[in-house]
C-alpha positions in Angstrom: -11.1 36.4 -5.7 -9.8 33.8 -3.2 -12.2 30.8 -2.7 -13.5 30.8 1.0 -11.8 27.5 2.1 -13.8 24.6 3.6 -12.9 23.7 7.4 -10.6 20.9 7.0 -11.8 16.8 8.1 -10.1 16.3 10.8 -9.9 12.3 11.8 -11.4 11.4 15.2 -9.4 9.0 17.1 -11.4 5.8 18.1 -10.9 2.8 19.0 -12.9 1.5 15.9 -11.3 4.1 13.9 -7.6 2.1 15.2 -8.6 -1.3 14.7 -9.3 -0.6 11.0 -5.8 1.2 10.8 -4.1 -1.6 12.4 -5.8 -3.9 10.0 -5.4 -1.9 7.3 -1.5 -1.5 7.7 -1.6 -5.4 7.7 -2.7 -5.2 4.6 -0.4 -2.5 3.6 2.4 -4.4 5.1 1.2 -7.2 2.9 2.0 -5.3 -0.5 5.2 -3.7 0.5 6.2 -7.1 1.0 5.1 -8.3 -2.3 7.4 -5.0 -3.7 10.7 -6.5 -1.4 10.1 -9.8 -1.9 9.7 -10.1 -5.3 13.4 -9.0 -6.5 15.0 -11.1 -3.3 13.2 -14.3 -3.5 13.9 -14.7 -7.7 17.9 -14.2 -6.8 18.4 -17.8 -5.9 15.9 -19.4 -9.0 17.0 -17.9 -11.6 19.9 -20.2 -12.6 17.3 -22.8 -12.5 14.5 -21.2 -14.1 17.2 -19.7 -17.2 18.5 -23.3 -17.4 15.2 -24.8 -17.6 13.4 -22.3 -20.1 16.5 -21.9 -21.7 17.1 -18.2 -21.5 20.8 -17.8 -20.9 21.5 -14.9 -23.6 18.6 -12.5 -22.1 18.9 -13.2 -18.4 19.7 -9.8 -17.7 16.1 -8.6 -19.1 14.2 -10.8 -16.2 15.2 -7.9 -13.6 16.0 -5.1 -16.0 12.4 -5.0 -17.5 11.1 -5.4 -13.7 13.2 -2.2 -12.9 12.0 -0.5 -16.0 8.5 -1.0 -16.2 8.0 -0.1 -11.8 10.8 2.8 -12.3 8.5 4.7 -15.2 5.0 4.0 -13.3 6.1 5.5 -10.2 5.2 9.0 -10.8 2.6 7.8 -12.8 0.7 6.3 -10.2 1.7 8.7 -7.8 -0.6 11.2 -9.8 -3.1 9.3 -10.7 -3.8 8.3 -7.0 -4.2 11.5 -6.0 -6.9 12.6 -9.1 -8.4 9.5 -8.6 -8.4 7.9 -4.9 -5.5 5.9 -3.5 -8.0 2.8 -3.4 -8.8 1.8 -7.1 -5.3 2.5 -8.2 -3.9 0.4 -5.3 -5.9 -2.6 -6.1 -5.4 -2.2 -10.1 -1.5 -2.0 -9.3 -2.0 -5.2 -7.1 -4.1 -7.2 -9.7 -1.6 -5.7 -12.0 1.3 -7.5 -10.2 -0.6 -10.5 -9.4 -1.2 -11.0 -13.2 2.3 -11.1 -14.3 2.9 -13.3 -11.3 0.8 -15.5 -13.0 2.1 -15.1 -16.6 5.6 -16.1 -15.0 4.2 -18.4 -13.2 2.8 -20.6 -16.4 5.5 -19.1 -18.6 6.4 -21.9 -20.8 9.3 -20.0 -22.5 12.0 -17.2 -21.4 9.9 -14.3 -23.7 7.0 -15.2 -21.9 8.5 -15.3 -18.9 9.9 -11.6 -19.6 6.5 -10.1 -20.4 5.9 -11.4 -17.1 7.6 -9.6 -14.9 6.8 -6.8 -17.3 3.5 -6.9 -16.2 5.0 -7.3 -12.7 6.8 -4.6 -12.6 3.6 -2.5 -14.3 2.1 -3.2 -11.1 5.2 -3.2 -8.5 5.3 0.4 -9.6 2.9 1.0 -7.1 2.5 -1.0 -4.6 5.1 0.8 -2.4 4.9 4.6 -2.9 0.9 3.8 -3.0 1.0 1.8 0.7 3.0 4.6 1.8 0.6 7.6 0.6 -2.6 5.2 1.8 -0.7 5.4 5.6 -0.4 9.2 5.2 -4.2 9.5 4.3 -5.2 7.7 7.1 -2.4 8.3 10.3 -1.5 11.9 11.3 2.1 12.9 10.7 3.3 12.9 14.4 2.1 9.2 14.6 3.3 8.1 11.3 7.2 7.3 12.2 6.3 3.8 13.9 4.7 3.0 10.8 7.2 4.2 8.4 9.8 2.0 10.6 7.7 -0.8 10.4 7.8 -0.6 6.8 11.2 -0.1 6.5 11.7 -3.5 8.2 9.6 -5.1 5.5 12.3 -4.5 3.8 15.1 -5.8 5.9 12.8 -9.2 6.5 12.4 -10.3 2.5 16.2 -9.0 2.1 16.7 -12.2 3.7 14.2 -13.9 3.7 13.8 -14.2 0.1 16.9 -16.0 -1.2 16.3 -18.4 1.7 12.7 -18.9 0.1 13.4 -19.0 -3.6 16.0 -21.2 -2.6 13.2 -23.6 -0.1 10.8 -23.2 -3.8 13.6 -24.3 -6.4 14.6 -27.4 -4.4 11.3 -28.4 -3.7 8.2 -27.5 -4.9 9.9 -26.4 -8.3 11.1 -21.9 -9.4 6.9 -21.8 -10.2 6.1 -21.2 -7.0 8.1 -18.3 -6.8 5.5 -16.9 -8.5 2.8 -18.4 -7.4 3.2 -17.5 -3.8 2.4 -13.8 -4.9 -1.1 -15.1 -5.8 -2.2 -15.4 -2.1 -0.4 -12.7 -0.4 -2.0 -9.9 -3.8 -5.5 -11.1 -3.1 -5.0 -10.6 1.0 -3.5 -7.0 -0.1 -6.7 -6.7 -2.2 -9.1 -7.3 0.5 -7.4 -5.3 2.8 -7.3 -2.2 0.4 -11.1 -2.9 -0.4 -12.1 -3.3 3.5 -10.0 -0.5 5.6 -8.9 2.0 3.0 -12.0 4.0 3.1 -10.8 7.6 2.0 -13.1 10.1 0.9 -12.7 10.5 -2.9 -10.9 14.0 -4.2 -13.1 16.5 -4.8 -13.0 18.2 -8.0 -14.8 21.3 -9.6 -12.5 21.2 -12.8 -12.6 18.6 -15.5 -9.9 16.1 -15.1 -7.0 16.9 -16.6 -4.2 13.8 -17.2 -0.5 14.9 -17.9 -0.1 12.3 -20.7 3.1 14.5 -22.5 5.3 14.3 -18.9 4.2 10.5 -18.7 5.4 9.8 -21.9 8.4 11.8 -21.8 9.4 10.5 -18.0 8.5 7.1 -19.4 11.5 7.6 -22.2 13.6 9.5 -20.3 14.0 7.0 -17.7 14.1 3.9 -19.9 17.3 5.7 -21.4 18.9 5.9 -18.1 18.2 2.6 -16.9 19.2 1.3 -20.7 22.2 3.2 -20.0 22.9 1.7 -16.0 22.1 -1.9 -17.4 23.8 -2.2 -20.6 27.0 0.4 -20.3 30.7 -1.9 -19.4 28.9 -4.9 -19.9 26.3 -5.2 -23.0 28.3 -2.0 -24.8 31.5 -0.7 -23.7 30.6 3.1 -22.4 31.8 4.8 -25.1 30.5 2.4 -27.6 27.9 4.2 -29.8 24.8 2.6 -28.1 25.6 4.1 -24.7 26.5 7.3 -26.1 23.4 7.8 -27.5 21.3 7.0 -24.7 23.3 9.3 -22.4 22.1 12.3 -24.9 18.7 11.2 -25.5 18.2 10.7 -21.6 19.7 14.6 -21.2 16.8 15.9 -24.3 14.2 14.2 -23.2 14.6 15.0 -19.4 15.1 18.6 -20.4 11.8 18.5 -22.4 9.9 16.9 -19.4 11.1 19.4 -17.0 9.7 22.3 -20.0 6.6 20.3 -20.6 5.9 20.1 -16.5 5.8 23.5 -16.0 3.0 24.1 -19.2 0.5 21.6 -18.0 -2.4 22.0 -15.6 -1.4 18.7 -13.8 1.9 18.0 -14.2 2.7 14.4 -13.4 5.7 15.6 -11.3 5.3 19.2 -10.3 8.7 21.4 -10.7 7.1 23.6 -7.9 7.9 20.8 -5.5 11.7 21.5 -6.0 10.8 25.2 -4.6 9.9 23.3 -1.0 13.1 23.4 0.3 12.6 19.9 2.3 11.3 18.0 -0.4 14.7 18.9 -2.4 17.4 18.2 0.3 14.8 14.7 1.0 14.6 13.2 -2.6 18.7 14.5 -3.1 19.8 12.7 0.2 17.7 9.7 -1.2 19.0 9.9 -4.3 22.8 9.8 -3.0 21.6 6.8 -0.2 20.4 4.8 -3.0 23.4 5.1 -5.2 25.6 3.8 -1.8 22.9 1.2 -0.3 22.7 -0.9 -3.3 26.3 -0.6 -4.5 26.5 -2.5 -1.1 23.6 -4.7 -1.1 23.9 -5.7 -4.6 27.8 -6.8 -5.2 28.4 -8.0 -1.0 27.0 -11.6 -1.4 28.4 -12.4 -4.2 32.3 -11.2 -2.6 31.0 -13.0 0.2 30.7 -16.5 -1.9 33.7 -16.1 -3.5 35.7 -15.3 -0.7 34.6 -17.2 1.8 33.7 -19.9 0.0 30.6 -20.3 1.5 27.5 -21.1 -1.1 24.6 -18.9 -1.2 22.4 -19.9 0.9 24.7 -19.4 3.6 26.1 -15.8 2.1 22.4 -14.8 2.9 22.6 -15.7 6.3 25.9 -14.0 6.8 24.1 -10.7 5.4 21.2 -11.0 8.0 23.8 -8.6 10.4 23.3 -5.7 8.0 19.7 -6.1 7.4 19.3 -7.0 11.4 20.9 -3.4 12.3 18.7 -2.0 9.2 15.7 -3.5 11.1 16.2 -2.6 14.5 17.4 1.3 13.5 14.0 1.8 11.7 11.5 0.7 13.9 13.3 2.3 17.0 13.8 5.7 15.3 10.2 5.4 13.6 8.9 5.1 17.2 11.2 7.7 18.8 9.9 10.5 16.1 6.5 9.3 17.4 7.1 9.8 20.8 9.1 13.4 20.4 8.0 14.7 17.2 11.8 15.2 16.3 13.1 13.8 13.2 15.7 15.6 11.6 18.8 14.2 13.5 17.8 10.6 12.3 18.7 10.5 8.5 21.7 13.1 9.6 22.7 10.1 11.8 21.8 7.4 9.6 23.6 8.8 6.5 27.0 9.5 8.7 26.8 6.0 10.4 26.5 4.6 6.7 29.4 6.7 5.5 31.5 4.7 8.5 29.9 1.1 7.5 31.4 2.0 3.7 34.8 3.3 5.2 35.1 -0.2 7.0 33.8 -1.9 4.5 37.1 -0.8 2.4 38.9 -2.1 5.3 38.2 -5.7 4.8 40.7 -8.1 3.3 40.8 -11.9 2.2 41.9 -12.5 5.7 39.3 -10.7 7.9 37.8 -12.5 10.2 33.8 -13.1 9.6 32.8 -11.8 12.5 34.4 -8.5 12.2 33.1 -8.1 8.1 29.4 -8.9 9.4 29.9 -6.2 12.7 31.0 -3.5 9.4 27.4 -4.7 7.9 25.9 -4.0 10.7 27.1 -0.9 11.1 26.0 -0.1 7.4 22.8 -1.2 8.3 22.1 0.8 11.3 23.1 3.6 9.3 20.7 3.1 6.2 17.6 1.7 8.8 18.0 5.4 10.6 17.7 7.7 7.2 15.7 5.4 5.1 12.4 5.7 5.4 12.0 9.3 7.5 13.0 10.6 4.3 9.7 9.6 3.2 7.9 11.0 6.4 10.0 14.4 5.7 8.5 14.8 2.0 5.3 14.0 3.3 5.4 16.6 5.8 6.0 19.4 3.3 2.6 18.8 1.7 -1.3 18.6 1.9 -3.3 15.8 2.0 -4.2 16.0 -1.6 -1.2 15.7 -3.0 1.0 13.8 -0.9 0.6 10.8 -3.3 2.5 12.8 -6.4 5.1 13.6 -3.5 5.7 10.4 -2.3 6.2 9.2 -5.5 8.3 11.8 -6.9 10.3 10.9 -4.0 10.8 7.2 -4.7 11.3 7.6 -8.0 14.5 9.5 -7.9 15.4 7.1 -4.7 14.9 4.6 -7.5 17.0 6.0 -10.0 19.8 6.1 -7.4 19.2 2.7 -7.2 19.7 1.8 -10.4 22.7 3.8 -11.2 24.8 2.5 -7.9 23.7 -0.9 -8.9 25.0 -0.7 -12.3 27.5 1.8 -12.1 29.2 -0.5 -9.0 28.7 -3.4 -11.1 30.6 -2.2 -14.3 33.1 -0.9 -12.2 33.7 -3.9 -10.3 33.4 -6.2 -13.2 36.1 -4.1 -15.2 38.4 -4.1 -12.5 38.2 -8.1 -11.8 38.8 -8.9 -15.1 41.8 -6.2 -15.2 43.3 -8.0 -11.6 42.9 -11.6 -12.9 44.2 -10.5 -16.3 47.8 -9.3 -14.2 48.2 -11.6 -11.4 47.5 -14.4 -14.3 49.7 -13.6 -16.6 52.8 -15.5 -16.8 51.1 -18.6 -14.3 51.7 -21.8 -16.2 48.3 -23.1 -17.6 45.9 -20.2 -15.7 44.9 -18.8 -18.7 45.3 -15.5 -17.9 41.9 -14.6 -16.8 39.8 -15.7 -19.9 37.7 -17.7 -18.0 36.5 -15.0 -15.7 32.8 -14.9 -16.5 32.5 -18.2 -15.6 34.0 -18.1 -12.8 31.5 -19.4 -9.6 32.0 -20.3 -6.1 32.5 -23.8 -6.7 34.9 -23.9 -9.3 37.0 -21.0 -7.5 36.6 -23.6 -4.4 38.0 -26.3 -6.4 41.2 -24.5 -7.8 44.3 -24.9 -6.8 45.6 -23.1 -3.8 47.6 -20.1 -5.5 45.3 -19.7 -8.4 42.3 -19.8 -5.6 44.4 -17.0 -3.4 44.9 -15.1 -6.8 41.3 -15.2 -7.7 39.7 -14.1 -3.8 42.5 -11.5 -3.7 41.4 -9.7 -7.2 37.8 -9.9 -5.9 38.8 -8.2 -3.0 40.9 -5.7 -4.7 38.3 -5.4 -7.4 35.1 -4.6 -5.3 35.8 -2.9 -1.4 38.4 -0.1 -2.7 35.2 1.4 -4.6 33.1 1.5 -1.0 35.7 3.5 -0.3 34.6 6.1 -3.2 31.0 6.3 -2.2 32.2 7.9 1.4 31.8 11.3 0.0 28.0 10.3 -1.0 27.3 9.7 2.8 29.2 12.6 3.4 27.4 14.5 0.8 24.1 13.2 2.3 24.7 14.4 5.6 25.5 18.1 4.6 22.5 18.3 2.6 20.1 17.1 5.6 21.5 19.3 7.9 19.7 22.2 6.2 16.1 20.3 6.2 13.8 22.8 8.5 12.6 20.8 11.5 8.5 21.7 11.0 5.9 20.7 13.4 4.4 17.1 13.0 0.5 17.3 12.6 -1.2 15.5 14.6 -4.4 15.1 13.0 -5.3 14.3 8.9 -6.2 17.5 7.8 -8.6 16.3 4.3 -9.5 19.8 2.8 -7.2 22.5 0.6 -7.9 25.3 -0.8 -8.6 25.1 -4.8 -6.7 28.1 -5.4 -3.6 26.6 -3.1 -4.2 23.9 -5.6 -4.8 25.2 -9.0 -3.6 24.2 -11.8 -1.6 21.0 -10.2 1.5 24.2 -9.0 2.8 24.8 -5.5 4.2 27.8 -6.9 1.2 30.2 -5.6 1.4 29.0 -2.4 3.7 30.5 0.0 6.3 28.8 1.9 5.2 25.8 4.2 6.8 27.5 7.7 4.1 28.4 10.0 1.1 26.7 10.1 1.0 26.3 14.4 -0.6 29.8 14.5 -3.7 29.1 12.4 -3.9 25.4 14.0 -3.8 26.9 17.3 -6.3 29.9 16.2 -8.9 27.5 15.6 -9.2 29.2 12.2 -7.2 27.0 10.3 -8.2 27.4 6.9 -8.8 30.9 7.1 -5.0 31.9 8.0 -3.6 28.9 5.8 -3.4 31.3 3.0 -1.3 33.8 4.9 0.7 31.2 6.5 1.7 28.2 4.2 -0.1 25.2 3.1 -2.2 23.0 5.5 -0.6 19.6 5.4 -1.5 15.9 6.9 
């Protein structure tokens, strides 16, 4: 028989009541900039920090075990937080963070260093899918776009902010600090969590019941894949062996999760989520942004150095245009989806505007003018600031309160996947194609070496060269890098088709707390019916009685 459903907590609006949300998304706003911050600000130390702890041979491990170690707790935490309360599983992934700040901060060798921001990235997992879930617990959908926005600039801000700091750190106070600075900021984020976020606890009839066989198997799956995005063209060729391996054991074990997932009574990542039709269109359309955002963001300042000649603090600056228009398109479209309650022509928008930024992008030439390279940024920026972080709001919106935690995650975990394989998969590709350029424009200059030297290649030296080997050298890094913008078009364009069949639903404007434990059991979507309707039993005043009939009551 069907459970008789509890009449759902809905969250009075008071001036109290915002006060503590506005002090609470401080807080929030707090850890999302320790997440952002912490990959920026480290961009400009590490040459220091590997010369001084002498670490040249692993450097790549400082960010891939970071990525790693945050990519595989994700989900993780994304479950958890919803068995357990978003409040104790925010502040452990904070302390988390804060402690292998201070491991790196004391590290007195590269290994320790390492295990460092493996601790880091234990707790970085968290800290934004978990600020995001702790806004959806507490701020009704219709109201959450502002906030989303907001937190979307977070991102812009430490995009440039933090090579400009590391930077400030390594010249004066010494690399430490770019540790040490997380000290402060995690303990604010602490009291903030431990103050405002005051969330009833889940209620639960049934014993607990923690997917540990889909943690483990996501765990290896997507240690495989990023393996495979960090060490493919560059550690092993892509064919070598190694990679090879990895690709298959990444395809076995991801099949076996996706088995395992639909056996368990709480699967870490529920398959029934792919059966919302808005949650799969949302975390694909991430998925492709991701794979095009950070090709861009990743490989720009470095063509920017080397062909402009500029160093890197000022390559920074010159970015500030894309992450200015990034800035400005989320906070305006965050507050516009307030004020209307429309949101679906924003990341259609965002993803075509981005398609054009790439498109230009390819334009560019070792001749461009730098005004015109940083108006094609903007653009790209505008376009990435308007489809973002409604993405998030979207997945949201397809659930209930209880589990909008394991959504959000799910969500940002595949946007971080996409990540990881534009960042590397633009990198090899880039990398193989400069060394290919050098290696023919080279050949047959007296004394230039035909392009041996191009891994230690930096701004300076290629500043110091002489004239046509300096023109040979920008014009392969041109050739090398902005054709393959060119080649992520279709992404965008892929993104955009994919959005336009997301279903427009109705914003709720309060936090509805209470489900139904059969809607519920067993962890599935799969017994509750589609998420279309739910305005009639809102507007019934019966809610919870006509949920069942008519979808899912979400927040």
């Amino acid at each position: 028989m069907t459970e008789k459903l509890k009449e759902p907590e809905k969250v009075a609006s008071s001036p109290a009541k915002s006060m503590n949300v506005t002090l609470l998304f401080a807080g929030l706003l707090v850890t999302m900039l320790l997440a952002s911050l912490n990959q920026t600000v480290l961009s400009t130390a590490l040459p220091t920090i590997i010369g001084e702890l002498n670490g040249v041979e692993h450097m790549a491990w400082v960010v891939t075990v970071y990525i790693l170690a945050s990519t595989i707790m994700m989900p993780v935490y994304g479950k958890i937080s919803d068995l357990l309360g978003r409040r104790p599983v925010l502040i452990t992934a904070i302390l988390l963070f804060v402690a292998g700040s201070v491991i790196g901060a004391l590290a007195g060798t590269f290994n320790w260093l390492i295990i460092g921001r493996g601790i880091q990235g234990l707790g970085g997992g968290g800290l934004m899918i978990l600020s995001q879930a702790a806004i959806a617990d507490v701020v009704p959908a219709r109201e959450r776009g502002k906030y989303m926005g907001i937190m979307g600039a977070v991102f812009a801000v430490s995009s440039v902010a933090g090579p400009l700091l590391g930077g400030w750190f390594t010249e004066g106070p010494g690399w430490r600090w770019v540790f040490w600075i997380n000290v402060p900021l995690g303990l604010l984020a602490v009291l903030a969590a431990a103050l405002f976020l005051k969330i009833p606890k889940p209620k639960r009839t049934e014993r607990l019941a923690i997917d540990y066989l889909g943690m483990t198997l996501v765990a290896a799956a997507t240690t495989a894949v990023v393996l495979v995005c960090s060490w493919g063209g560059g550690t092993y060729e892509w064919e070598s062996p190694q990679i090879i391996g990895l690709i298959a054991a990444a395809v076995v074990l991801a099949v076996a999760f996706v088995i395992a997932e639909t056996k368990v009574t709480d699967p870490v990542i529920p398959m029934s989520f792919f059966k919302d039709r808005n949650f799969t269109l949302a975390t694909v359309a991430a998925l492709l942004i991701g794979i095009a955002m950070f090709g861009v963001i990743s490989y720009m300042p470095t063509y920017i150095q080397m062909v402009t000649g500029v160093d890197a603090t000022v390559a920074g600056l010159l970015m500030i245009p894309m992450m200015g228009g990034l800035l400005v398109a989320s906070v305006g479209s965050g507050a516009a989806v307030t004020r209307t309650g429309k949101y679906k022509m924003f990341p259609i928008l965002g993803a075509a505007i981005m398609g054009l930024g790439l498109f230009l992008l390819s334009t560019l030439d070792v001749n461009t003018a730098t005004w015109i390279m940083c108006s094609y940024l903007a653009i790209m920026g505008i376009g990435i600031g308007l489809a973002q972080q409604l993405l998030t709001l979207i997945v949201q919106n397809s659930f209930p309160a209880k589990i909008v935690g394991t959504a959000t995650a799910a969500n940002n975990y595949f946007r971080q996947v996409g990540a990881t394989v534009g960042s590397a998969v633009v990198g090899s590709i880039f990398a193989i194609n400069l060394k290919n350029l050098i290696t023919d424009k080279m050949s047959g200059m007296p004394g230039a070496g035909a392009g041996s030297g191009v891994k230690s290649l930096t701004p300076a030296i290629v500043d110091g060269l002489p004239e046509p080997i300096r023109k040979l050298i920008i014009e392969s890094y041109n050739e090398a890098l902005l054709p393959i913008y060119l080649f992520l078009v279709p992404l965008a364009v892929l993104a955009v088709i994919v959005l336009c069949f997301v279903k427009e639903k109705r914003l709720a404007t309060e936090v509805e707390r209470e489900v139904t434990a059969e809607a519920l059991a067993e962890g599935h979507l799969a017994a509750m019916p589609a998420a279309d309707d739910i305005e009639a039993a809102t507007n019934a005043g019966s809610a919870v009685q006509a949920g069942l009939s008519s979808g899912p009551l979400r927040n």
